[in-house]
C-alpha positions as CSV (number, residue, x, y, z in Angstrom):
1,X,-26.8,-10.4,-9.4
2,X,-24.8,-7.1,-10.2
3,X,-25.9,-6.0,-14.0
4,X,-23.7,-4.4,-16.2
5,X,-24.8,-1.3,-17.9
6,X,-23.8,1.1,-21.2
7,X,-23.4,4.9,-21.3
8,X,-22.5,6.1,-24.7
9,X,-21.1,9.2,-26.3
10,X,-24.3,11.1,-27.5
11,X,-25.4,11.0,-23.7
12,X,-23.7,13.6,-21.8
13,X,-24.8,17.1,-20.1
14,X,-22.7,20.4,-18.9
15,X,-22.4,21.7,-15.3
16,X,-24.0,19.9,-11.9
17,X,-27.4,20.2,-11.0
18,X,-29.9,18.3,-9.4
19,X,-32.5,19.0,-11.8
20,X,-30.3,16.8,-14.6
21,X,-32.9,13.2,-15.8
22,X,-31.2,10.2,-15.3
23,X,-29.4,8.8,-18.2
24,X,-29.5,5.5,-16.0
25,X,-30.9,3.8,-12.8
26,X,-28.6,1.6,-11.4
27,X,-28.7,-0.9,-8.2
28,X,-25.8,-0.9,-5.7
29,X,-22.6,-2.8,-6.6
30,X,-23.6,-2.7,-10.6
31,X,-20.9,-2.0,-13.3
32,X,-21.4,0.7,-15.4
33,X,-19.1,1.7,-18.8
34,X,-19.2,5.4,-19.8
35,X,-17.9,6.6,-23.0
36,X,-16.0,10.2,-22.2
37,X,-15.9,12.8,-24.8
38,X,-12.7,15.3,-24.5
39,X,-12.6,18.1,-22.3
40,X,-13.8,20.4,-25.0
41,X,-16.6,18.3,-26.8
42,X,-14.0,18.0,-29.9
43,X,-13.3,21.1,-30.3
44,X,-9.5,20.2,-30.6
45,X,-8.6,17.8,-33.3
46,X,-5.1,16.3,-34.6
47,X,-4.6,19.2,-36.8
48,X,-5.6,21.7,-34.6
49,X,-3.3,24.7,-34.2
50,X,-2.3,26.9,-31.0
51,X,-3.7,29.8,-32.4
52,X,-6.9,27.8,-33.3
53,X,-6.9,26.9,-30.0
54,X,-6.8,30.4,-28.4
55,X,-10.1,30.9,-30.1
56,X,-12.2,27.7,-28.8
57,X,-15.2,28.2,-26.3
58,X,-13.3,27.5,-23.5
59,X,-13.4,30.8,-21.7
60,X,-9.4,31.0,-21.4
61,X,-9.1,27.4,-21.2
62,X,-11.1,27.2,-17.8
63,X,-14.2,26.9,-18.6
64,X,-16.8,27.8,-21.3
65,X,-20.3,26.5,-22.7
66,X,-18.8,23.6,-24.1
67,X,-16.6,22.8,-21.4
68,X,-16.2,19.6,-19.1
69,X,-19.1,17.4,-21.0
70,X,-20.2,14.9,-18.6
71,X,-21.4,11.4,-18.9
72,X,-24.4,10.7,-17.4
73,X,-25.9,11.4,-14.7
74,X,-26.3,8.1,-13.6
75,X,-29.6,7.4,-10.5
76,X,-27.8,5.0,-8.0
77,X,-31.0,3.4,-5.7
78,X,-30.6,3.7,-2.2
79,X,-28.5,6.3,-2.4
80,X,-29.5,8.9,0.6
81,X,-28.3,12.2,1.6
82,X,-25.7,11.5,4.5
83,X,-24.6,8.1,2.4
84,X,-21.0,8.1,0.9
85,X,-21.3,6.7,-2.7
86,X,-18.3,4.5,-2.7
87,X,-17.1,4.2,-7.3
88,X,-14.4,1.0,-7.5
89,X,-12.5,2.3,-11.1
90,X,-12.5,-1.1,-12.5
91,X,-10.8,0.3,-15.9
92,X,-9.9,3.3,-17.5
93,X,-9.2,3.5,-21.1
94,X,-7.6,6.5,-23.2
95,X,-8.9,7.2,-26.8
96,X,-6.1,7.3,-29.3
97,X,-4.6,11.0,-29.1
98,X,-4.7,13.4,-26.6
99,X,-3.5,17.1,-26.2
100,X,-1.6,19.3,-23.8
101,X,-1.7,22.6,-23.6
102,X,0.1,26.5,-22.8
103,X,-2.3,29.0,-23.0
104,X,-1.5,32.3,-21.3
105,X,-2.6,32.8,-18.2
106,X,-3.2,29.3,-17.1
107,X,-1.1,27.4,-15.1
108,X,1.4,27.9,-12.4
109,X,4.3,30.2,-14.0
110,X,3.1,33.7,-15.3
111,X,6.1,34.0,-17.7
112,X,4.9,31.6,-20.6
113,X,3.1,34.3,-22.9
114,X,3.1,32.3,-26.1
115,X,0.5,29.5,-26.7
116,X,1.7,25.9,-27.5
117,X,-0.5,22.8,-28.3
118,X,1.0,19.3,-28.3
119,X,0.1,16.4,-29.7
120,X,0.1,12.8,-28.1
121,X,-0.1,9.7,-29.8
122,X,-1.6,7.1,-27.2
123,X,-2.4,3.9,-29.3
124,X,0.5,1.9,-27.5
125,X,-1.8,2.3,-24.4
126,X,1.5,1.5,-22.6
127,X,3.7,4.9,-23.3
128,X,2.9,8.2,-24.8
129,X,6.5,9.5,-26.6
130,X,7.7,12.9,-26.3
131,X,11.1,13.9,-27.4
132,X,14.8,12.8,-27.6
133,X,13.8,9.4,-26.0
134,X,11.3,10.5,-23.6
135,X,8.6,8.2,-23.0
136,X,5.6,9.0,-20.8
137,X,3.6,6.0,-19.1
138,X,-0.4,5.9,-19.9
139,X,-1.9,6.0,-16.8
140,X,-5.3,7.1,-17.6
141,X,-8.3,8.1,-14.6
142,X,-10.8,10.8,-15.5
143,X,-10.4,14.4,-13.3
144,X,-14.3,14.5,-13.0
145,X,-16.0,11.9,-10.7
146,X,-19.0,14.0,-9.4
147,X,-22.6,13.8,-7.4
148,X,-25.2,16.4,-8.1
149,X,-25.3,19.2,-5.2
150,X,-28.6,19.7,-3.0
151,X,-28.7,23.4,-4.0
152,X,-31.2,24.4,-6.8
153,X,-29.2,25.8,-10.2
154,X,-26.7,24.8,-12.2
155,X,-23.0,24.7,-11.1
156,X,-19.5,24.9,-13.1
157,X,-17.7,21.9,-13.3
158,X,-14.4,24.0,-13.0
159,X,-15.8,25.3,-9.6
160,X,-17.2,22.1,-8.2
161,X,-14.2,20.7,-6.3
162,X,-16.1,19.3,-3.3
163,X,-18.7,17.7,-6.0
164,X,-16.1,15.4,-7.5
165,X,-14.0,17.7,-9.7
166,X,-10.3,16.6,-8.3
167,X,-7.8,16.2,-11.2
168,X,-6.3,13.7,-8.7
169,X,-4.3,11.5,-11.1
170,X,-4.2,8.7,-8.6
171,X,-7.8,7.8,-9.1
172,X,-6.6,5.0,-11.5
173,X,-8.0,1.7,-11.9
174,X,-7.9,0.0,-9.1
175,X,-8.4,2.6,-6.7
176,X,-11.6,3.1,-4.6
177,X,-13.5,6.7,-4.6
178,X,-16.1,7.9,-2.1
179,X,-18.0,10.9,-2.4
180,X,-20.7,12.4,0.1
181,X,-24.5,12.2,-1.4
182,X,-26.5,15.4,-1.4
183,X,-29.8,14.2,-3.4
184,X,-31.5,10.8,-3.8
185,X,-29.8,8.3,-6.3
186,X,-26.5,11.1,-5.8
187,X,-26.7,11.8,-9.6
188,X,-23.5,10.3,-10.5
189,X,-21.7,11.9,-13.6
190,X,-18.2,11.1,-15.0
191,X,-15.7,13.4,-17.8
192,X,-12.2,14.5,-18.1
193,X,-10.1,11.3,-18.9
194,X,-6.4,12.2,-18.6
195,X,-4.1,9.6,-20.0
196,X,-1.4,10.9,-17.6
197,X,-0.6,13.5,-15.5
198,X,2.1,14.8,-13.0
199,X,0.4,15.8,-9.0
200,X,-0.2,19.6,-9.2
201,X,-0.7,19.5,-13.0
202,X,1.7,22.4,-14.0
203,X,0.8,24.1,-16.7
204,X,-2.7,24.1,-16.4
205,X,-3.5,20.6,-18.8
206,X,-2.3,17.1,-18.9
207,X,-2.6,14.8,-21.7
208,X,-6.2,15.1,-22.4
209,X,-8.5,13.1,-24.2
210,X,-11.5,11.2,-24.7
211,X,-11.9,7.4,-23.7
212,X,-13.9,5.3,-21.7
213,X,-14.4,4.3,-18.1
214,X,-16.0,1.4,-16.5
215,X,-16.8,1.9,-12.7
216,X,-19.1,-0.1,-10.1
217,X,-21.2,1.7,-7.8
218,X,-21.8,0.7,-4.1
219,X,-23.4,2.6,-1.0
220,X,-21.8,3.4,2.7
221,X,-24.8,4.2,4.6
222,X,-25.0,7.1,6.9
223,X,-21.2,7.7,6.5
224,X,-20.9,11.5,7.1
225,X,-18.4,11.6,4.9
226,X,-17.8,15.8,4.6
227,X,-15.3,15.3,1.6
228,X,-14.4,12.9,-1.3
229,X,-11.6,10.5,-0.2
230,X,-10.1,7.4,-1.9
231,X,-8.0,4.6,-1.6
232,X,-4.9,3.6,-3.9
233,X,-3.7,0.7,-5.1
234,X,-0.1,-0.7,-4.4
235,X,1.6,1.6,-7.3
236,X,5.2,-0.1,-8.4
237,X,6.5,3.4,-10.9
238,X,9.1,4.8,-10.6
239,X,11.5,1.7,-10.3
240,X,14.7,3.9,-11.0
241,X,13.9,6.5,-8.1
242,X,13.2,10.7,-8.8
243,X,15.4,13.8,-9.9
244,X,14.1,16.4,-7.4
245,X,14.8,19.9,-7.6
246,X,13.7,22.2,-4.8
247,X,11.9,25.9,-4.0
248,X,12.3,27.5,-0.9
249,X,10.1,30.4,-0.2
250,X,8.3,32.0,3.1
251,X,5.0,31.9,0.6
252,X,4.1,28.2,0.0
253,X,3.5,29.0,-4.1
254,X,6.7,31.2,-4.7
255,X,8.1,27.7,-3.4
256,X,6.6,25.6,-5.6
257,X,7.3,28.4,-8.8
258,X,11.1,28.0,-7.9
259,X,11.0,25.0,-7.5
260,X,9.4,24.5,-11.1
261,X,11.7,26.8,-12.8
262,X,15.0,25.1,-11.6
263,X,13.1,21.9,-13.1
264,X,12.7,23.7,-16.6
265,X,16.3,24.6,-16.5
266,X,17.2,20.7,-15.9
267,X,15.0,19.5,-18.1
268,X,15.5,22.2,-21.2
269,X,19.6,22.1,-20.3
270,X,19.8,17.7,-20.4
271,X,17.6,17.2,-22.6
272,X,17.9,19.3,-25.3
273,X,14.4,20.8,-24.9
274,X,12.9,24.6,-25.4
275,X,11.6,25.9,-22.2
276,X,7.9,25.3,-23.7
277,X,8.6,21.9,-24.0
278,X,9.9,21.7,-21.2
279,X,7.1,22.9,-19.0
280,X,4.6,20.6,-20.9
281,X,6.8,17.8,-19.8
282,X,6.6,18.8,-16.1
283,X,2.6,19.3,-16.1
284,X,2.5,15.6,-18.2
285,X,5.2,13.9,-15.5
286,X,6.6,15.7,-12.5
287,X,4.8,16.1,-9.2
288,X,4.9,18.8,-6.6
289,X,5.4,18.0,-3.2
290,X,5.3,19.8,0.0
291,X,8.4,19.1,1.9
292,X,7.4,21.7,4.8
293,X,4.7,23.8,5.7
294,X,5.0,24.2,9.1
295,X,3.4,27.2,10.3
296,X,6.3,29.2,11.7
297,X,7.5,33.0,11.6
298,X,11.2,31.4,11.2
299,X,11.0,28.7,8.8
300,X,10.5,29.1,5.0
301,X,8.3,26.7,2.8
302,X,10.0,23.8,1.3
303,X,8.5,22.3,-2.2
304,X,10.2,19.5,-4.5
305,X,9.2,19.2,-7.9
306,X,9.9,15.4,-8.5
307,X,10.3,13.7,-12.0
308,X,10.6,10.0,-12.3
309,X,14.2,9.1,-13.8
310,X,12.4,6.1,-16.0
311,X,10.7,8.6,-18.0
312,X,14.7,9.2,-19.5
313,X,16.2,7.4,-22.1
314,X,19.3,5.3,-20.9
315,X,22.3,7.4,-20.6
């Protein structure tokens, strides 16, 4: 019979490596609840200020020696190099507050030079409010899901996309994730709970926080899987449809800048909102799309940026 296993806050490790000790040993299709710290280890509170912030260990807000603290690693039996370690996110739950961030030089536009911290209060668990009636749903999934690599050393979190470090916000519960195994038991570790995020996650953060994940573990034998992948579950938001405003650009991320910046002019125009705010709101809520891409000498590249209208206040 599946067991059901604890992983709490004091156990946690920085960077990927094969060399990590177990935190755990598991059995295929057991359940196993992680307690998440915050992207970086507490080192942003309530009161926490955006120049405070500039000065964190964070290493420009991309990394950092106290960046991306991991649960785990958890040994999964049976698990084989050349087996797909298939995580069903049973739940995903965010703490109480969260964060969002501008810091220069992170993120998609180059033009936001001054820093800018916001705070989230998430213990509705339902909405997150912003501002002037704007409500944000809490749709929490953590942006770390990872397997230890087969190479000796130590590897950055930030760096370790093919590992398990997606940001994909669709990795909800409900959804199924499988990952490729490079080292016996795959040395499963888990961080980086968002409580909701736009696809393309604009300005670099979305609401981050700490909280708690529970995830079951099974094995797909000899899968040669080469990548993650993942299923999602039937998703019913937005019921009232997008506003979509579009870049057009014969380089794919000029495209997807324009097509951001006429967003910021909606947003900060309707809404009453600075430009600041307004950016925050697209990394939080609005997801980038690629309309067209197709590889020709005569057609540009086409990107929406797409905001859900339920987000709005009525009108």
């Amino acid at each position: 019979m599946p067991k059901a296993h604890f992983v709490n806050r004091e156990t946690f490790h920085y960077k990927f490596s094969r060399d990590h000790k177990p935190a755990l040993h598991i059995k295929r299709r057991d359940k196993v609840t992680f307690q998440v710290n915050d992207v970086t280890s507490w080192q942003i509170a309530e009161r926490t200020t955006a120049e405070e912030m500039m000065n964190l260990d964070m290493d420009g807000g991309l990394g950092g020696s106290r960046a991306y603290p991991l649960a785990g690693p958890v040994y999964v039996e049976g698990a084989q190099p050349g087996d797909a370690l298939v995580v069903d996110v049973v739940d995903v739950k965010a703490g109480g507050w969260g964060w969002t961030a501008i810091m220069p030089g992170v993120g998609l536009l180059e033009e936001f030079t001054k820093p800018l911290l916001w705070i989230w209060k998430l213990k509705s668990r339902r909405y997150a409010q912003f501002k002037n009636g704007i409500r944000i749903p809490v749709r929490p999934y953590c942006g770390v899901m990872g397997v230890a690599p087969a190479e000796e050393g130590t590897f950055d979190v930030l760096h370790s996309q093919r590992l398990g470090h997606l940001d994909c916000r669709h990795l909800t519960a409900g959804s199924r994730f499988m990952l490729p195994v490079f080292v016996d038991g795959a040395l499963f570790s888990v961080g980086d709970v968002h409580a909701a995020q736009g696809d393309g996650e604009i300005c670099g953060f979305a609401i981050e926080c700490g909280g708690e994940a529970t995830l079951a573990f099974d094995i797909n034998k000899n899968a040669g899987l080469e990548s993650p992948a993942f299923l999602t579950k039937n998703e019913q938001f937005p019921r009232k449809g997008y506003y979509v405003t579009i870049g057009v650009s014969d380089d794919l991320m000029e495209a997807a800048r324009q097509a951001v910046r006429s967003m910021i002019n909606y947003l900060s125009k309707g809404y009453e909102l600075t430009r600041e705010e307004a950016y925050v709101l697209c990394s939080v809520a609005a997801d980038l799309r690629i309309h067209c891409a197709v590889a020709s000498p005569v057609l540009p590249k086409v990107v929406g940026a797409m905001i859900p209208r339920d987000i709005f206040p009525r009108s």
